[in-house]
N, C-alpha and C positions, 0 to 999 in steps of 0.2 A: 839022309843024315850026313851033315858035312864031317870029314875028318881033318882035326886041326894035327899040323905036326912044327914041332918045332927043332931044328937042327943044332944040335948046342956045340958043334964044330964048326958053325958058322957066326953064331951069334956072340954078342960082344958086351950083351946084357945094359943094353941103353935104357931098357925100358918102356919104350915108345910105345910098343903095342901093349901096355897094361893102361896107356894113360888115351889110346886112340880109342879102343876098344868101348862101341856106344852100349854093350851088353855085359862090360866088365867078364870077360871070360879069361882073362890074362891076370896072373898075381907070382908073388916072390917073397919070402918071409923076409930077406933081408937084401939089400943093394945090391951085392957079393951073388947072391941066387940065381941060377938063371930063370929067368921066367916057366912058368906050366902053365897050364888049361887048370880051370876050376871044374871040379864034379860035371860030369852029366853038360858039358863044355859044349860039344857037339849038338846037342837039342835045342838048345838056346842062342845057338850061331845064324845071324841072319843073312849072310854073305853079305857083307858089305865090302867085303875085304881091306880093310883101312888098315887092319893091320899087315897086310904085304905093301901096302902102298907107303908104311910108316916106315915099318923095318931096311934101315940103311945098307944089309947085307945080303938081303934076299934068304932071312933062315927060315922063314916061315913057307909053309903051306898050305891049304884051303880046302879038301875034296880035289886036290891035283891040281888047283889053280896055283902057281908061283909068283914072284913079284915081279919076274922078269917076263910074265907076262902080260904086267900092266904099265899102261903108254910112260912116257917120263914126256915132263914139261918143262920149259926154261922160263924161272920166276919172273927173269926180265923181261917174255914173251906177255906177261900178265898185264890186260887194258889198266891204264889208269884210271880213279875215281869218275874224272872230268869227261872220259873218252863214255863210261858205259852210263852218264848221266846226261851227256848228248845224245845217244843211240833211244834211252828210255825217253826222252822229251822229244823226239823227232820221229816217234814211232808213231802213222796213224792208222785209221781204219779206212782202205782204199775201197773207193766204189767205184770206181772206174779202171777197167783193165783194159790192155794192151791184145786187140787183134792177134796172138802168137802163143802159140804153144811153150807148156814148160818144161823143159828134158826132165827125163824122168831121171838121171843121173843130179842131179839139183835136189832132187828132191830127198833122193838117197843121202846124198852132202846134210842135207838136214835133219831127216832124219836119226842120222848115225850120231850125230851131239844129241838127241835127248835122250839115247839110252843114260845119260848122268841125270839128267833131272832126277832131283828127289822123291821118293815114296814112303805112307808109311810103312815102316819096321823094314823095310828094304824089300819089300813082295816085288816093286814092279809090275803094278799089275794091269799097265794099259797097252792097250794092244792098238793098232794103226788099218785102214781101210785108206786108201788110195784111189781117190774117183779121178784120173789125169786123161777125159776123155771128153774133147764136148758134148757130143750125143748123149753120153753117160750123164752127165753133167744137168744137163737140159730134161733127158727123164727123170731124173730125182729130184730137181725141182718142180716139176710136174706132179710130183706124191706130194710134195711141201705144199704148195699151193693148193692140193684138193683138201688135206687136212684143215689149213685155214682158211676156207672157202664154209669150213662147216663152224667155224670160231667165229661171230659175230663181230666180237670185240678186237679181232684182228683184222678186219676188213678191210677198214681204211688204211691201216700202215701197208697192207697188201699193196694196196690200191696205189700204195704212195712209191712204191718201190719198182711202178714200172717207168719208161719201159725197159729198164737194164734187168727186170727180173728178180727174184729172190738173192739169186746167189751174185747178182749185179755184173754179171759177162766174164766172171772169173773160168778160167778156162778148167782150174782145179779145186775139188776140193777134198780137205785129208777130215779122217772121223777117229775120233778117239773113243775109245769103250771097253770098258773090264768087265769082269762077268762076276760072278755073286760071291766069289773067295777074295774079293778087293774088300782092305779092312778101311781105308777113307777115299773112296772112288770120284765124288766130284772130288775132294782137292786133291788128290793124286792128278787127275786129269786137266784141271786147270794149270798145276805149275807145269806140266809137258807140253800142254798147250802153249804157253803163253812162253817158253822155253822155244819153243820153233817158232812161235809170233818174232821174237825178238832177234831168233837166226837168220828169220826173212829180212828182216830189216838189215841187216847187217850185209847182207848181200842184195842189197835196194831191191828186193824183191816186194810187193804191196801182197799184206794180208787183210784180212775182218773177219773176225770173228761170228761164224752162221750160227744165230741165235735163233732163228726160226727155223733153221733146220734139227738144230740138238732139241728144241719144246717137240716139234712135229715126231722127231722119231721117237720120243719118251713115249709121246701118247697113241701113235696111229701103228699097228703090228703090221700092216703094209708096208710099212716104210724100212721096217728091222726084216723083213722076210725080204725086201728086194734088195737089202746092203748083203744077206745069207747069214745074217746074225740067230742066235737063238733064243727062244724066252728070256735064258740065263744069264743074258749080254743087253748091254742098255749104253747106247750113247751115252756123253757123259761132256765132249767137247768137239767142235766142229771149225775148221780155220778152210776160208777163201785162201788161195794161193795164184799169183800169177805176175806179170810185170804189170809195171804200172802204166796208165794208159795215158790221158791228158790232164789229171790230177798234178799238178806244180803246187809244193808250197813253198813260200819265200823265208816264213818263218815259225816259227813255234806257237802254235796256239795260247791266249790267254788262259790260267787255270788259278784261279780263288787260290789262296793259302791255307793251308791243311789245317782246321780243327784239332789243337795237339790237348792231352790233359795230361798234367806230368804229377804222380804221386807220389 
């Protein structure tokens, strides 16, 4: 149970954290008041801590987490519109990788930004598998492939996918999976995914997203027993990672105009 404290020798009664607060656990009868915790405040606290990140004075505290100990940003450091609308238009799905290993510090760099991706109610509940090994790499393609070797219906795309192989000669791949206390686990796991998809991109790194590998481990327990997952743990998202190899594009793909209904 988290314990909220508020220091009223620090605070200055802005308010902020009654109006950041996504659980309303902050209130005040009147302007003049300094803020409290509502009833049973603590039970109902999902750490998101928005309120140390709101409060301009650092009076808040968390279960011992302070404000000062979360990162500060300079607003002018913030991409513009046009900068993060080129990054998502220029983001593709690479099948061809680059001969070269990828430092596993890179990977840590990326990483460490999706601890913000969003989850519901703020659980956090996806957890990371780091395959950064060719051999490794090559045997759990090897399970993918025996899985859809037994899928009819995936034959042919099998088929289509050589010779670069399933995971198309990516040197890495990352596996995302929460385990049964996840309250929205594919979309928890998609925005984390696709959260490092777009961090790859940003450091021109090429991703694609392993959709025959997340079907394969849903369905084949070979496949969750060789990642050392358990029953209670299910794939959920899978990202290729590596540089990019002879894959040049010049410019932005063609994309249809988006079907809007406005009510």
């Amino acid at each position: 149970m988290d314990k909220i404290i508020i220091d009223k020798y620090l605070c200055v009664r802005c308010g902020q954290c009654i109006g950041a607060c996504p659980a309303c656990l902050f209130h005040r009868p009147t302007l003049n008041d300094y803020p409290s915790t509502v009833e049973n405040a603590e039970e109902h606290c999902i750490s998101c801590y928005h309120c140390l990140a709101v409060c301009p004075v650092h009076a808040i505290s968390v279960n011992g987490i302070e404000g000062n100990m979360c990162l500060d940003f300079v607003r002018e450091s913030i991409p513009r519109f046009e900068h993060i609308a080129t990054l998502a238009r220029m983001r593709r799905s690479i099948r061809r990788y680059a001969n070269k290993p990828l430092e596993k510090r890179v990977i840590e760099q990326l990483l460490d930004v999706v601890r913000w991706a969003p989850s519901a109610k703020n659980k956090l509940p996806v957890k990371w598998l780091v395959i950064n090994n060719r051999n490794k790499v090559q045997e759990l393609e090897k399970l993918v492939v025996r899985w859809l070797q037994s899928q009819p219906q995936w034959a042919k795309i099998r088929e289509a996918n050589e010779p670069n192989g399933i995971f198309r000669g990516a040197p890495c791949v990352v596996a995302a999976y929460t385990d049964e206390s996840a309250v929205w686990p594919a979309v928890d796991t998609a925005i984390a995914v696709e959260t490092l998809d777009l961090c790859a991109t940003a450091m021109r790194l090429g991703s694609c997203w392993a959709g025959f590998f997340i079907r394969a481990s849903q369905n084949d327990p070979a496949i969750n027993c060789w990642l050392g997952l358990s029953e209670a743990e299910t794939v959920h998202g899978g990202l290729m990672l590596g540089y990019i190899g002879d894959e040049a594009y010049q410019r932005v793909p063609y994309r249809p105009e988006l079907e809007i209904r406005w009510l």
